[in-house]
Structure formats: structure tokens, C-alpha cells
C-alpha positions in Angstrom: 91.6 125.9 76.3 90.8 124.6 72.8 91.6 120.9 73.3 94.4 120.7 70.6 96.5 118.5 73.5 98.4 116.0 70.7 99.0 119.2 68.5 100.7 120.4 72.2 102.4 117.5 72.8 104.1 117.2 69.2 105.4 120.8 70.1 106.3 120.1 73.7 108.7 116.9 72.3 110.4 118.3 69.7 111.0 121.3 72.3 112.4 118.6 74.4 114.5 116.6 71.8 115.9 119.9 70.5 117.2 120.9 74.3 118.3 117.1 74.9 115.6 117.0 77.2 113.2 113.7 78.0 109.8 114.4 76.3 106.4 115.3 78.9 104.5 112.1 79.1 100.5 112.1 77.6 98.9 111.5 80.8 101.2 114.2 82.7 100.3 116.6 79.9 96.4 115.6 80.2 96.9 115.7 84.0 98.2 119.6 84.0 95.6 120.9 81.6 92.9 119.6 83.6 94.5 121.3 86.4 94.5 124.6 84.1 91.2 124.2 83.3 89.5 124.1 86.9 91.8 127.1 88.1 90.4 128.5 85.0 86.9 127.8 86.1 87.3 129.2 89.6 88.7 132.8 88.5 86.7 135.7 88.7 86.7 137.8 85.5 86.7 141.8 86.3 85.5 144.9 84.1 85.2 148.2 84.1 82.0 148.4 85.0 82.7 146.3 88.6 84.3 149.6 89.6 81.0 151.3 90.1 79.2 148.7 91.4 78.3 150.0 94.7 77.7 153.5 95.4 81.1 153.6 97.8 83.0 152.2 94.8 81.7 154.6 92.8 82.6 157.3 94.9 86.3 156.2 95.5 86.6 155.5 91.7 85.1 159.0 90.5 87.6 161.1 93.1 90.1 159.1 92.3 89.5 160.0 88.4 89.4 163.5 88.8 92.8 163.7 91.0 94.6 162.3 88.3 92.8 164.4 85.5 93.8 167.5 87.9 96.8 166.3 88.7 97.8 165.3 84.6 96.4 169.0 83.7 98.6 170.7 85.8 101.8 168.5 85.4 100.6 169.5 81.5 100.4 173.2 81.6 103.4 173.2 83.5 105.2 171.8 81.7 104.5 173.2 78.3 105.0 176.5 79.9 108.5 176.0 81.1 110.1 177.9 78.8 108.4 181.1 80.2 109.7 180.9 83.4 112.8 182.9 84.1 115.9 181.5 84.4 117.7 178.6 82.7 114.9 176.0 80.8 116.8 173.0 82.2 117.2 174.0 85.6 113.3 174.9 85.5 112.8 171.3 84.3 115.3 169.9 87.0 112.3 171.7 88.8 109.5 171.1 87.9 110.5 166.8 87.7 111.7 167.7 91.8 108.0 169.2 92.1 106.6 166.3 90.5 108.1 164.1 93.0 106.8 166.2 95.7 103.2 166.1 94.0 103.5 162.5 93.9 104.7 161.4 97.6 101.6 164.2 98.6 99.0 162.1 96.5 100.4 158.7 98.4 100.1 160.4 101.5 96.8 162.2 101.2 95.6 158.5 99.5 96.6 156.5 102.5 95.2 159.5 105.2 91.7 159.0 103.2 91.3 155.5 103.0 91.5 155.7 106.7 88.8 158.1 107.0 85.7 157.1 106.0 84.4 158.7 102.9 
């Protein structure tokens, strides 16, 4: 918040007038940006680095980044490689996107049965 709340209003009433709308009151105006401001206050800012903040979170987060690196490789070499594989090229690729699918619905699987078990 940059306390610019008169530059705000100005906007807000001739948003109003232009939509034949009555203009937002001052004090309802000051009223909502205080209420901004402590939600603001009470949020928890995340990084990167709060995924490895524990050694468990660590854990989950490094397994989780080497599925998808496996899992992007393979999609990858597959796919630049369909044009090798006998047969018609778009029925490979009809294919490959149906084994793709199959991958995916695995992973959720898989990702669900191990958050179950304990690591």
C-alpha cells in the first residue's frame, strides 16, 4: 500500500460517474484499505527456500524433482524420436499423447499411494 488514497478516490469517481454509478464515499474507501492492510499484515510470504526447510520437506521436494526431470526426459526423447518408429508418424503421436495420459494418471496414483506411506 503506498497511501495515494485521494489519488484512488479521484480514479474510483470518475469510474463511477463514467458507469452512472454513485461515487465510493472517503471514509468507506479509508475503512476498506485499512482492512487490506491488516490482511496484508497477517499473510505469510513463502520462498523457495521454505521447501527444504525440514529434512522431510526436503526429501518430498528432491523425489518429487527428479520424477518430473525423469519423467520430462523421457516424454522428450520420445517424442523427438517418433518419426523412427514404424508405422504412420500421426498415429505414433496419437500414441505416444494416449501413453502420456497413462504416465500421468500412474504419477497421481503412485503420488497419492506415497504420501500415505511414510517416507
Amino acid at each position: 500500500m503506498h497511501d495515494r488514497i485521494e489519488d484512488a478516490e479521484k480514479v474510483l469517481s470518475s469510474i463511477a460517474i463514467g458507469n452512472k454509478k454513485t461515487p465510493i464515499s472517503s471514509d468507506a474507501l479509508r475503512k476498506f484499505v485499512e482492512e487490506e492492510k491488516a490482511k496484508a499484515v497477517t499473510l505469510k510470504h513463502y520462498a523457495i527456500w521454505d521447501l527444504f526447510r525440514t529434512p522431510q520437506l526436503t526429501k518430498y521436494t528432491l523425489v518429487l524433482m527428479f520424477n518430473w526431470f525423469v519423467y520430462s526426459m523421457t516424454f522428450y526423447g520420445l517424442s523427438l524420436n517418433v518419426k523412427q518408429l514404424p508405422g504412420d508418424v500421426y498415429v505414433n503421436f496419437a500414441l505416444l499423447s494416449a501413453l502420456e495420459l497413462v504416465a500421468l494418471v500412474s504419477v497421481l496414483i503412485t503420488g497419492n499411494r506415497a504420501d500415505a506411506v511414510d517416507m
